[in-house]
N, C-alpha and C positions, 0 to 999 in steps of 0.2 A: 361501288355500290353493288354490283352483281356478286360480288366475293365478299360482300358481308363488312368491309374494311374502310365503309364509309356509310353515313348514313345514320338515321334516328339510335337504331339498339345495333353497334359495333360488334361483333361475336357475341351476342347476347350479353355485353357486360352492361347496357342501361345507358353508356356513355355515347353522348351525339354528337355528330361532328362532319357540316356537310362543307364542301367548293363549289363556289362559283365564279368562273372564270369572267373575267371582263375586259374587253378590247377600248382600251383609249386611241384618242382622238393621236396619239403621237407631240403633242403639244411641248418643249424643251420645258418650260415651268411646272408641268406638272410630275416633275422629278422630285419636287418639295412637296412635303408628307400632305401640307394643308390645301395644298393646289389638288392633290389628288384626291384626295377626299372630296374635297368640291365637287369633282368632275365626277366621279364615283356615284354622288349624290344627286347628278345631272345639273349641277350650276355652272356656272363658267367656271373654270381653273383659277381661279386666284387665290393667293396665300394669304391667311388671316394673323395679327400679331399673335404671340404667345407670351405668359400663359389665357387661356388653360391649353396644356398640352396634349394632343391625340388619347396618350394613357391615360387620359381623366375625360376627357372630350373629344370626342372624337366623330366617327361616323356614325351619322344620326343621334349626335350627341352622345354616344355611348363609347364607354371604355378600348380603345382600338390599336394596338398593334402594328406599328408599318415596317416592313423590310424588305430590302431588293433580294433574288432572287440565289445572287452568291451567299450571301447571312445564311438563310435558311438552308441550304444544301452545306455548309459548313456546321449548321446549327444540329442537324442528324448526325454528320459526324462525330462530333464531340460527345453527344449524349450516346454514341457509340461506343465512341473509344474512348473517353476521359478527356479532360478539360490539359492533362501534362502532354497528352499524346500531342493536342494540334498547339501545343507551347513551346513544344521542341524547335517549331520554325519560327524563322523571323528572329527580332532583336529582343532588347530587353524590354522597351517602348511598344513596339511592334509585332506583335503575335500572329503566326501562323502565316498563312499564303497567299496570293493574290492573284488575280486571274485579268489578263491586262491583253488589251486586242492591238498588238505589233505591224502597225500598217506603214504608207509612207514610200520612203525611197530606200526599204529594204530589200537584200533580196528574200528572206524568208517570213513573208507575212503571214501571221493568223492570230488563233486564241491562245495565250501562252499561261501556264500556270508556275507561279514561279516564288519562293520562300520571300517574305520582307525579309529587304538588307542589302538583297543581290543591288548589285552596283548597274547603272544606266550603262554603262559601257562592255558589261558581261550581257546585259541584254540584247543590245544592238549587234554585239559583234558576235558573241560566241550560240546564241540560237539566234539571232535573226541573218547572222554570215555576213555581217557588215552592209554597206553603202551599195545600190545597186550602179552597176556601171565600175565600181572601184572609184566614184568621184569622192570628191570631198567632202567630208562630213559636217554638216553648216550649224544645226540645232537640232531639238529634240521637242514635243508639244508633250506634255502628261493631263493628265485629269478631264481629257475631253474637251469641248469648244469654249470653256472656260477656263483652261487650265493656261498654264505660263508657259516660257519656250527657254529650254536651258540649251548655252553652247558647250562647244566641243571642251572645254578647258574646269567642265564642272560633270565631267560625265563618269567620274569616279567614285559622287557623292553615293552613299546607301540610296535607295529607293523605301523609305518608310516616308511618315506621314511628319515627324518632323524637320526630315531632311530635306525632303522637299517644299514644303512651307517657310522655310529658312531662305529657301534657292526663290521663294515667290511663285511658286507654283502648288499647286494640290496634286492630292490620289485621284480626287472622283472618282467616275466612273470607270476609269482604268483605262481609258485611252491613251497613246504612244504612239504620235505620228513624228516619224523621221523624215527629215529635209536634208537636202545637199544643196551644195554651190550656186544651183540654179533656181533657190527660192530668194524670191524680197521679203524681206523680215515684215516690213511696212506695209508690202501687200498684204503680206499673211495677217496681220493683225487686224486691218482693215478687212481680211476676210469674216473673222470669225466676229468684231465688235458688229459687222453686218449681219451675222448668225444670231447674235444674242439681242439686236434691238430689235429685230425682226419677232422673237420670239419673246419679249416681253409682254407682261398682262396688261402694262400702263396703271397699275393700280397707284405706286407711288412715284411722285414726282422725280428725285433723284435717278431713279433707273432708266422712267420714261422720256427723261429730254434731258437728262446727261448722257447717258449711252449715245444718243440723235445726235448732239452738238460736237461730241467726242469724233463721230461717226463723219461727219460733214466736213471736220480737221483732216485725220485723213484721208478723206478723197481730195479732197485738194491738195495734200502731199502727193500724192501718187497721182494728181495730173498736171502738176507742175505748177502747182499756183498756190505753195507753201507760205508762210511768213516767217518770217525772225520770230522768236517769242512762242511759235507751235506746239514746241516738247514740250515749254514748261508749263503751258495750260493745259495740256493735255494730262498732265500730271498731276496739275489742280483738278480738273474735273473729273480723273480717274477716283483723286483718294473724296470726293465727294459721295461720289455714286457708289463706290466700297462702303463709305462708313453710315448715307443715308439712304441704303436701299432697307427693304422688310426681308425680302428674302434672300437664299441662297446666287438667284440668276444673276443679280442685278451686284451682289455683297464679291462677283467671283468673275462679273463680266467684262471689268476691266483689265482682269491679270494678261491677255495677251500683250496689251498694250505696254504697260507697267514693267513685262518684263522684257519686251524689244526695245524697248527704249534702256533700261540698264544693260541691259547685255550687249546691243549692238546701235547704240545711238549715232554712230557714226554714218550708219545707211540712214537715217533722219536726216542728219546732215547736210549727206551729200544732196538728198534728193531737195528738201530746202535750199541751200545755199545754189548747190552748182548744177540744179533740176537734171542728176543722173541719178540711175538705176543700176548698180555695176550689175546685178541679176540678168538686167534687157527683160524686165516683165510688166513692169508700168507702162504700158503703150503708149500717152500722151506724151511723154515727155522724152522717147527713141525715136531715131529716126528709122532705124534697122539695129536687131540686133549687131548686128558685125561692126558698123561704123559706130553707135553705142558703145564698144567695151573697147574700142581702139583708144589707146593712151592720147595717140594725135589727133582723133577725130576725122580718120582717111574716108573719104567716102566708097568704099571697096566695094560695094553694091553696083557702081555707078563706072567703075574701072572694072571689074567684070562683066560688066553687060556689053562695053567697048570693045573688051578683049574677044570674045566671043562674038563680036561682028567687024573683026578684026581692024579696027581702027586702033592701031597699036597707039599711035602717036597722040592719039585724043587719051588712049587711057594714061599715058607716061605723063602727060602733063596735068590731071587730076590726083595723079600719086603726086608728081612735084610740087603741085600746089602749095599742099601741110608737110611737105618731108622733105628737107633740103638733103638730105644722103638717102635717097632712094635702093641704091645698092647695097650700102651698107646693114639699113635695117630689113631689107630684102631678104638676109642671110642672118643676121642676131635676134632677129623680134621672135619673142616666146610667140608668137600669134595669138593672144587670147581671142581676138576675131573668131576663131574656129569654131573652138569652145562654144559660141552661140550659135553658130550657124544653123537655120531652122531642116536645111536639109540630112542634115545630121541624125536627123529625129528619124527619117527613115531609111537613110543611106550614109553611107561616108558623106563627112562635110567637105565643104567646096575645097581644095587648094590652095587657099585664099595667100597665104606667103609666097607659095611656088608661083603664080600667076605675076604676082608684083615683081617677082626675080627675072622672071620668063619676058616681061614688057620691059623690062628695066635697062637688060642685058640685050636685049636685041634693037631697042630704042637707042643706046648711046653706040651699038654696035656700027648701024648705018649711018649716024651720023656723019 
């Protein structure tokens, strides 16, 4: 306004054209055009059927416009440099570029801008420098707290919009949370359907006590008080709340579920069937991570605390217990023990093989 480039008469051409900025509530639903409007308009955030559409009806019933904030800075673009300029990127489907916030168990997170097409595995490896730690690379989240979770074995797919709707997941907002080894798929899902019921209007049924019932399934997975028959209602009441939500939250808030369950149904499984966790991040259902991810179920928690009050002979027969060749696996065991161990997190993790060899070998020594 002071430089003329806003306001009633723009450099004196007659043309008006003012901003005003407005701070929302942060509300997840008010992502959808008609939720925002609402709030805009000081009602509560909730999304109205369509039509009439925004461009016919809109705010304060008039004619209205909505678009996120990349559109419009692409939108200057193009009326810059031509409509062929920003065509050049991306696919035949998918035009031009995309601006995607790379977070996670990378190690190079931030705001990345990057052509539709690039591949999920040129993303993750080649700008975000792979898996932090050099662990193992477990899944990938896209589209934000509604977006689906593709494994490592689809990470070659293009990154456009039908490539990934294919995989069961969306664009959205451009979110791209990466996970390693040390994430539960089941937790993860249960995190984010807790994100998305929590942030429902409740306007329509489907979304407000499918999302809840959905919601309640999982927690009981994840504390150990699963059923037989879990996946598959959860699957019923996924493609419910998809196909009878009004809007966007509720039509997108089942995809984490929908796609841990195809891609890794097997951590369902287990945590059902055989109430483990190979992650160790369900708390209810571990005793410790370390004896958690032990194949044999060694209580090594409980034989290091021994060792280190040197009752050797107390700890050799809590190994003997579950391990009739205590020597041998003393020396062959991959230790995945380790791998959890919480000490880890801010120091070298415990010894936890060496310790078993060190009681083992000096227990049958004296004998």
């Amino acid at each position: 306004e002071k430089y003329c480039l806003l306001g009633d008469n723009i450099l004196g051409s007659g043309f008006k054209f003012n901003i005003k900025i407005k701070e929302g509530a942060g509300a997840f639903v008010c992502g959808e055009e008609t939720a925002l409007i609402a709030s805009i308009e000081g009602n509560r955030g909730m999304p109205r059927p369509r039509p009439p559409f925004p461009a016919v009806s809109g705010l304060w019933g008039k004619p209205t416009i909505i678009n996120n904030v990349e559109t419009l800075a692409c939108s200057a673009l193009i009326l810059q440099n031509g409509a062929d300029w920003f065509a050049q990127y991306g696919t035949e489907k998918s035009k031009g570029t995309k601006t995607f916030a790379l977070v996670g168990k990378v190690k190079r997170a931030g705001l990345v801008e990057v052509p539709l097409g690039i591949t999920l595995r040129q993303m993750i490896y080649e700008i975000g420098g792979g898996v932090l730690e050099d662990k193992k690379f477990k899944a990938v989240q896209t589209g934000g707290p509604s977006g689906g979770c593709i494994p490592e074995n689809k990470l070659d797919i293009p990154v456009d919009y039908d490539s990934l709707k294919a995989a069961g997941t969306i664009m959205g907002s451009g979110g791209m949370v990466v996970m390693d080894e040390n994430t539960c798929m089941v937790d993860f899902a249960r995190f984010f359907l807790d994100f998305a019921q929590k942030e429902s209007c409740g306007e329509c049924v489907p979304c407000r006590l499918g999302t809840k019932q959905m919601l309640e399934i999982l927690k009981d997975i994840t504390n150990g008080k699963g059923n037989p028959g879990d996946i598959e209602l959860l699957v019923e009441l996924a493609d419910g709340v998809k196909t009878g939500s009004l809007c966007g939250l509720g039509q997108t808030a089942p995809n984490p579920v929908l796609t841990t369950i195809r891609y890794f149904c097997n951590e369902y499984e287990e945590h059902i069937k055989y109430k483990k966790c190979t992650a160790a991040v369900c708390k209810e259902i571990i005793s410790s991570p370390c004896q958690h991810t032990c194949p044999i179920d060694t209580e090594a928690a409980v034989y290091i605390s021994l060792i280190a009050q040197k009752r050797f002979k107390e700890a050799f027969d809590i190994i003997l217990k579950d391990n009739p060749l205590p020597s041998v696996c003393a020396r062959v065991c991959h230790h995945p023990c380790e791998s959890k161990c919480q000490a880890g997190k801010w120091d070298s993790p415990v010894a936890i093989r060496a310790l078993k060899r060190f009681v083992t070998d000096y227990t049958l020594k004296i004998r």
